[in-house]
Backbone as CSV, one residue per row, in Angstrom:
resi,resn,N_x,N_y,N_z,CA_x,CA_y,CA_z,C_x,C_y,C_z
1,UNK,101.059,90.862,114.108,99.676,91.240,114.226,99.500,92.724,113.885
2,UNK,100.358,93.228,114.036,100.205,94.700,113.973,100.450,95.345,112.494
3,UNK,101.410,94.655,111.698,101.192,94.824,110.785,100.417,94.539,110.069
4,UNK,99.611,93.281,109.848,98.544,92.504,109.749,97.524,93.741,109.555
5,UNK,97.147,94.311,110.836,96.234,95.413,110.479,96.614,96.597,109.820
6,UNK,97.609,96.971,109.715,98.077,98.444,109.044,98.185,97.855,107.169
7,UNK,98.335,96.218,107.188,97.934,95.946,105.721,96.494,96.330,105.364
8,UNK,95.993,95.551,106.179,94.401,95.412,106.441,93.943,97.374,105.714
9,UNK,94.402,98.111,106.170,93.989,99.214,106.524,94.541,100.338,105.178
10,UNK,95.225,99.239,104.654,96.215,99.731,103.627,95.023,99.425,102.425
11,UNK,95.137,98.008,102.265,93.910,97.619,101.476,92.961,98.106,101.210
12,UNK,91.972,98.447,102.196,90.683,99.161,102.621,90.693,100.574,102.191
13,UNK,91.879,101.204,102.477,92.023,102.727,101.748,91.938,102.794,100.094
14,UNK,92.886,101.969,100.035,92.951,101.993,98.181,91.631,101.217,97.609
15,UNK,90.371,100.874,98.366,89.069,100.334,98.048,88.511,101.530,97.669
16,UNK,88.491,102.504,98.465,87.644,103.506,98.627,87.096,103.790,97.532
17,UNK,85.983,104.216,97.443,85.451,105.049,95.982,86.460,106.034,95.348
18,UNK,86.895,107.241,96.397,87.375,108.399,95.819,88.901,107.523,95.990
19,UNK,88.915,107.067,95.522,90.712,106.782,95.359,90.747,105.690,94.194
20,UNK,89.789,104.393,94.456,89.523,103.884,93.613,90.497,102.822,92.761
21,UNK,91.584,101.895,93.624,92.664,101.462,93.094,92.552,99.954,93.193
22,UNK,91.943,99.393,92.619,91.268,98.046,93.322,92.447,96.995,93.212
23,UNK,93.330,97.030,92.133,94.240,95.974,91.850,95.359,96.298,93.223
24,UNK,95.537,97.342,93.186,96.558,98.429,94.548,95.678,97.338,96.263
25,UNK,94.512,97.434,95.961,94.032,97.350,97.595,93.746,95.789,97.888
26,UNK,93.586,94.468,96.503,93.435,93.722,96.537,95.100,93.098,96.621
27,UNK,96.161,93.747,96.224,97.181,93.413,96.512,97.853,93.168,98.134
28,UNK,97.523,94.729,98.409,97.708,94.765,100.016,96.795,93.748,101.080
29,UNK,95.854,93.726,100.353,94.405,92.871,101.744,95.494,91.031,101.367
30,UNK,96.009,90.854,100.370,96.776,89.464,100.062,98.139,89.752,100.542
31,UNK,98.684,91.016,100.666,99.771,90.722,101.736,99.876,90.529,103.341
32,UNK,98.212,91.106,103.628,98.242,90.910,104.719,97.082,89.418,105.162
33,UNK,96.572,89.070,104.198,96.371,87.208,104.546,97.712,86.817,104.141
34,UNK,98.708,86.754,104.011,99.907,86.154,104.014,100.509,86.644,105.637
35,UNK,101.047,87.611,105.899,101.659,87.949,106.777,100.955,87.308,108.092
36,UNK,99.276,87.688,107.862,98.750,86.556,109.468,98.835,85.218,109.142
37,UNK,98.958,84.523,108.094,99.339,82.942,107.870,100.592,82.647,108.351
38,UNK,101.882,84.005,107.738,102.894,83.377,108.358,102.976,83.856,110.468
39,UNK,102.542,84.818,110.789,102.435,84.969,112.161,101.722,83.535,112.961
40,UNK,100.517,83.010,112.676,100.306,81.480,113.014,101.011,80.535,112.679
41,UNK,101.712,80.661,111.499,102.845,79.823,111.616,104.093,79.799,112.747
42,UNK,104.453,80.828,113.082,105.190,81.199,113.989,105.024,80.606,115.153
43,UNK,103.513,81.196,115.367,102.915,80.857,116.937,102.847,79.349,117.048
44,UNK,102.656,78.708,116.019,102.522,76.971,115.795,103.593,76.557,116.114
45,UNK,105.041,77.221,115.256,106.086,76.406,115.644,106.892,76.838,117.211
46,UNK,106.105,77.741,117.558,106.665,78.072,118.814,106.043,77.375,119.926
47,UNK,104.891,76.809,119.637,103.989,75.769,120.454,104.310,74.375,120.613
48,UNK,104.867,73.930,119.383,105.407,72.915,118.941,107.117,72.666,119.214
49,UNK,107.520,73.746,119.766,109.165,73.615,120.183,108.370,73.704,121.946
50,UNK,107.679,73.708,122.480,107.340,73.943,123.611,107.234,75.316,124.536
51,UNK,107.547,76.288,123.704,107.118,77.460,124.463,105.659,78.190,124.366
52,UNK,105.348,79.089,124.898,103.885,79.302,125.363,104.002,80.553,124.170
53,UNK,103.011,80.640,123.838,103.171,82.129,122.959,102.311,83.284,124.006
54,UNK,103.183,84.270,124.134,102.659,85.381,125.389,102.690,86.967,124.239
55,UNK,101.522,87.414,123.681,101.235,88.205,123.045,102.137,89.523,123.801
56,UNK,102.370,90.494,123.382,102.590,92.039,124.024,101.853,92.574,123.715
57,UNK,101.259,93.705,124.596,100.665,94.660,124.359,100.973,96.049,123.860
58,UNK,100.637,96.605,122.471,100.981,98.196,122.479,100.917,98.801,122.818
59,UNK,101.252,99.385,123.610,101.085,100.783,124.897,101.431,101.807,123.654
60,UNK,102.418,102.143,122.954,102.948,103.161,122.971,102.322,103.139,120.880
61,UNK,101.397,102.652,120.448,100.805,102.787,119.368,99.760,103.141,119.298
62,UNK,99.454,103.999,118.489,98.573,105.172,118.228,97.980,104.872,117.130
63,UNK,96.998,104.376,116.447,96.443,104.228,114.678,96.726,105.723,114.348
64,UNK,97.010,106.027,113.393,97.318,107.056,112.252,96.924,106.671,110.825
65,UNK,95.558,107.064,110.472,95.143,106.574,109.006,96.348,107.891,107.932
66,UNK,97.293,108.565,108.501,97.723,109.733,107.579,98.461,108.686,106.811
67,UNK,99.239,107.252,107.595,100.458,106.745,106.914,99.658,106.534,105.315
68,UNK,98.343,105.945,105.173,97.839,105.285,103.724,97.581,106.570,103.228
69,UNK,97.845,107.298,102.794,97.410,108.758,101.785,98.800,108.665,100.908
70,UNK,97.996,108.245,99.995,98.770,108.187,98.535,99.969,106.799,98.639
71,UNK,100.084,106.401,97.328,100.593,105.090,96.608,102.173,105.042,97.372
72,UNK,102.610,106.102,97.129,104.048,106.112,97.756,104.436,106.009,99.483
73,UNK,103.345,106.733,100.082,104.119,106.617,101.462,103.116,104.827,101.448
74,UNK,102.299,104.455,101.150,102.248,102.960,101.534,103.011,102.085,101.247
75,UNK,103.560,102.227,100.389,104.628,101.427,99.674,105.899,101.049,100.353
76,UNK,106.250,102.788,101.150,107.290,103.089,101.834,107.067,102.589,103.699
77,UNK,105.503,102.455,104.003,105.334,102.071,104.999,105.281,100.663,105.289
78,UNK,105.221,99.683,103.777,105.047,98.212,103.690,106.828,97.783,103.537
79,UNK,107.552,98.106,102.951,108.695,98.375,103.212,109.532,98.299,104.615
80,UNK,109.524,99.454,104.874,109.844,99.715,106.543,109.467,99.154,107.400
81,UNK,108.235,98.227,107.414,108.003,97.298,107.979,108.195,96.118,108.133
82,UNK,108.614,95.393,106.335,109.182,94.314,106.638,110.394,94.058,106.503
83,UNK,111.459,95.202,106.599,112.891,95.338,107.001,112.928,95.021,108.426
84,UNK,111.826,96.229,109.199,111.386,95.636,110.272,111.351,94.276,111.185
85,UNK,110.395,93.352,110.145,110.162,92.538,110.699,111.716,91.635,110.623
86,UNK,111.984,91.965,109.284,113.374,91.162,108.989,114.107,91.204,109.792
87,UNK,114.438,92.047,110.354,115.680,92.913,111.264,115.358,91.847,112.632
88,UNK,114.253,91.576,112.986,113.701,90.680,114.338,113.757,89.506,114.279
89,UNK,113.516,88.969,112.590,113.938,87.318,112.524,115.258,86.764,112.177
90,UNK,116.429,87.738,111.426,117.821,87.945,111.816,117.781,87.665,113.343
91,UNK,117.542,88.477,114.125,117.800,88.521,115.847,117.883,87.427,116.201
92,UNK,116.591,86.609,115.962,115.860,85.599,116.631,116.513,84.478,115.815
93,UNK,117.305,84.406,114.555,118.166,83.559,113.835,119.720,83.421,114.139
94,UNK,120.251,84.811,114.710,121.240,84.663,115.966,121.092,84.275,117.006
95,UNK,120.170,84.590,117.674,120.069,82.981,118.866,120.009,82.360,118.615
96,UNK,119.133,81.945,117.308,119.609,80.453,117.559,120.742,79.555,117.793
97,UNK,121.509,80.546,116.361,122.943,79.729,116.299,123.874,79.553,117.610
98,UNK,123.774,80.926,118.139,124.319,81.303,119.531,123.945,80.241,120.567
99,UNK,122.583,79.577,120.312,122.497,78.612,121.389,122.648,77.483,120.996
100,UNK,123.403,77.036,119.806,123.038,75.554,119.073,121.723,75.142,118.952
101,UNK,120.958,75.799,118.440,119.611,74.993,117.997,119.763,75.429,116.554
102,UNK,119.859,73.958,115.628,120.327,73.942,113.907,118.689,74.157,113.239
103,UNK,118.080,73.194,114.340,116.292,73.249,113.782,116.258,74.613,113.646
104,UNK,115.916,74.887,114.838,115.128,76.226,114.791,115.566,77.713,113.961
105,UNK,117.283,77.495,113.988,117.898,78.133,113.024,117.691,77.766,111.474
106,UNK,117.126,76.695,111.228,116.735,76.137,109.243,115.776,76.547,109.409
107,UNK,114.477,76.746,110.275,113.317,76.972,110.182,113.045,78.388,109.998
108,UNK,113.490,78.837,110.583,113.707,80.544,111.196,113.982,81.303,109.747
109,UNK,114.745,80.426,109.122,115.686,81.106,108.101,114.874,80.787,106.579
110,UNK,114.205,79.377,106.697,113.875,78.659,105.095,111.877,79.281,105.255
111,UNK,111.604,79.497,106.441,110.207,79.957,106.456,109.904,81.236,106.613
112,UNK,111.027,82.245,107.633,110.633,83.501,107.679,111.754,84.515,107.077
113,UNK,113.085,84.231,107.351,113.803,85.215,106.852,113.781,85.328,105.047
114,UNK,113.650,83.992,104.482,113.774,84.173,103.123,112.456,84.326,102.327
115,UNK,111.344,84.050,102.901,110.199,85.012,102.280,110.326,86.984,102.186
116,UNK,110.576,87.156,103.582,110.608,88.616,104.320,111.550,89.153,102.944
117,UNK,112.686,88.698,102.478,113.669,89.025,101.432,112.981,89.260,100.345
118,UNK,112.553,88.035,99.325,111.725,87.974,98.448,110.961,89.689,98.326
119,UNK,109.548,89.779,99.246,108.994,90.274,99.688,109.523,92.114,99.727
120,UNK,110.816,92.189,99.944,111.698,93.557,100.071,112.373,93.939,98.462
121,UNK,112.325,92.726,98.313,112.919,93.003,96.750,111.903,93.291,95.792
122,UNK,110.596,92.767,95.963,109.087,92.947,95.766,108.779,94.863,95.858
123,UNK,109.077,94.986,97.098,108.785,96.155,97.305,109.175,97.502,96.683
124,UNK,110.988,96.841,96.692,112.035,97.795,96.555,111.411,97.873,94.673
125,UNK,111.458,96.900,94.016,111.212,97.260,92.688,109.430,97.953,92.330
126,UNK,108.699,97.660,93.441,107.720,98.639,93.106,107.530,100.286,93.673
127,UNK,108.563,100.337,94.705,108.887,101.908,94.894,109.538,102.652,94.122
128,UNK,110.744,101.713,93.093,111.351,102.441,91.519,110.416,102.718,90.603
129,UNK,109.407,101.701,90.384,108.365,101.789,89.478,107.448,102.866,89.542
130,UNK,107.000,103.129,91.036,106.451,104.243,91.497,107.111,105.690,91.406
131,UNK,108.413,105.765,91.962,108.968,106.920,91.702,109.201,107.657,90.069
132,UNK,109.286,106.410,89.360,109.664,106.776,87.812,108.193,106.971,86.927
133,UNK,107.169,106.872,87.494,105.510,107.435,87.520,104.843,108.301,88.078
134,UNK,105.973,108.705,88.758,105.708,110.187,90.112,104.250,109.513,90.236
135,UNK,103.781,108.482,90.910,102.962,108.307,91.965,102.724,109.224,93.163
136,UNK,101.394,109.610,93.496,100.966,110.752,94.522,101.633,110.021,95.952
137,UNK,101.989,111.314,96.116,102.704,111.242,97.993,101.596,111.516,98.916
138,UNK,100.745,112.668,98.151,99.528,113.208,98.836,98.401,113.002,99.384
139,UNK,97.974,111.816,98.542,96.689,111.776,98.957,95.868,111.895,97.224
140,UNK,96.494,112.953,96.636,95.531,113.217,95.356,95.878,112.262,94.049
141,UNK,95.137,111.625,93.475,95.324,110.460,92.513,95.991,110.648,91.591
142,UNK,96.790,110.180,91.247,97.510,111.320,90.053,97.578,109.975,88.609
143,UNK,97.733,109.770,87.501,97.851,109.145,86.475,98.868,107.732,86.405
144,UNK,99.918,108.581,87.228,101.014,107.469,87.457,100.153,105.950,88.576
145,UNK,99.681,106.688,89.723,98.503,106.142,90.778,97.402,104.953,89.399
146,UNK,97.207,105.506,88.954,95.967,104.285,88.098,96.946,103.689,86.818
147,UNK,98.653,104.098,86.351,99.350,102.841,85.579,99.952,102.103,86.741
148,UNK,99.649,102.134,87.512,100.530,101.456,88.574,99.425,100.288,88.796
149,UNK,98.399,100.699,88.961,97.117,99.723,89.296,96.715,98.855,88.105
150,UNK,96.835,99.826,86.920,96.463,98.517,85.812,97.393,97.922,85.275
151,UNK,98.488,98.636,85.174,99.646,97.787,84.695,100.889,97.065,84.883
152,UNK,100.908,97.455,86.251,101.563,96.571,87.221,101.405,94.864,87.261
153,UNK,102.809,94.280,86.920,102.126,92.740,87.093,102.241,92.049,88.122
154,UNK,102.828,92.433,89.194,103.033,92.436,91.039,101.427,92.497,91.349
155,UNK,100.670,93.267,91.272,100.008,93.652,91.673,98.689,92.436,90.641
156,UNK,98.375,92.632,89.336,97.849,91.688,88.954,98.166,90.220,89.254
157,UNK,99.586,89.761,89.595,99.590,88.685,89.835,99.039,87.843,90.936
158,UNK,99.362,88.855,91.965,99.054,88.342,93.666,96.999,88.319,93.288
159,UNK,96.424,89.293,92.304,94.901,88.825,92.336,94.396,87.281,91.913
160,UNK,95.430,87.526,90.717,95.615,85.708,90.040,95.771,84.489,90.459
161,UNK,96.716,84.425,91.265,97.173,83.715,92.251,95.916,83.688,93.481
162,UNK,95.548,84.278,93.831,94.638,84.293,95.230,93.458,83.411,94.305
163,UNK,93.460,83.762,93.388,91.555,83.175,92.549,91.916,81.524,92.469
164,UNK,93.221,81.344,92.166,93.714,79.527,91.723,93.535,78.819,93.087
């Protein structure tokens, strides 16, 4: 959920007028209707194995709109996040095995760990792409910032795909 919104928020920045990256923000707003599709998925199959889904609360999170200023630290913050998330469905894919459950370990693994991968390798090749365009760190739009948006096919594709 939490990432969910920091996509959300990711999206919405690169809308803006003065930034102006629409293929960039329509990419992110489709990673994050994916990421809450797969989080209800989660919560479904965790309903459906019989446990209760019991939300946590963030105490110790703060919104910071500084992380979305410029192409690179978002990139680097969509990243770090779903190593993140990876790093938790590994965890939760060692218990399983640890407890003999084969289901929940194929499920764990064929629905969340091997998208999350995909997804990093996704990333990892658009932070090379970015770095070798010196994409803005700053905040200020820089040239590399608008070939990244039009000519990127990561980024055109996920619009393509959402319209079918």
């Amino acid at each position: 959920n939490l990432f969910w919104c920091l996509t959300i928020l990711t999206g919405e920045y690169f809308d803006q007028s003065h930034v102006a990256l629409p293929n960039i923000s329509k990419f992110f707003l489709h990673q994050a209707l994916e990421e809450r599709k797969a989080a209800e998925a989660l919560m479904k199959y965790q309903q459906e194995r019989g446990g209760p889904f019991q939300p946590q609360p963030f105490y110790d999170w703060k919104p910071n709109c500084d992380y979305a200023v410029g192409l690179m630290k978002a990139l680097e913050l969509a990243m770090v996040q779903w190593k993140t998330m990876l790093r938790y469905f590994e965890e939760l894919y060692a218990l399983s095995v640890e407890n003999a459950d084969p289901h929940s370990a194929s499920t764990i693994k064929k629905q969340f760990i091997g998208p999350k991968i995909q997804k990093i390798k996704l990333m990892g090749d658009l932070l090379t792409n970015a770095r070798r365009l010196d994409c803005s760190q700053d905040g200020r739009n820089s040239l590399g910032d608008y070939f990244m948006d039009r000519l990127q096919k990561e980024f055109r594709t996920s619009i393509e795909g959402r319209r079918s």
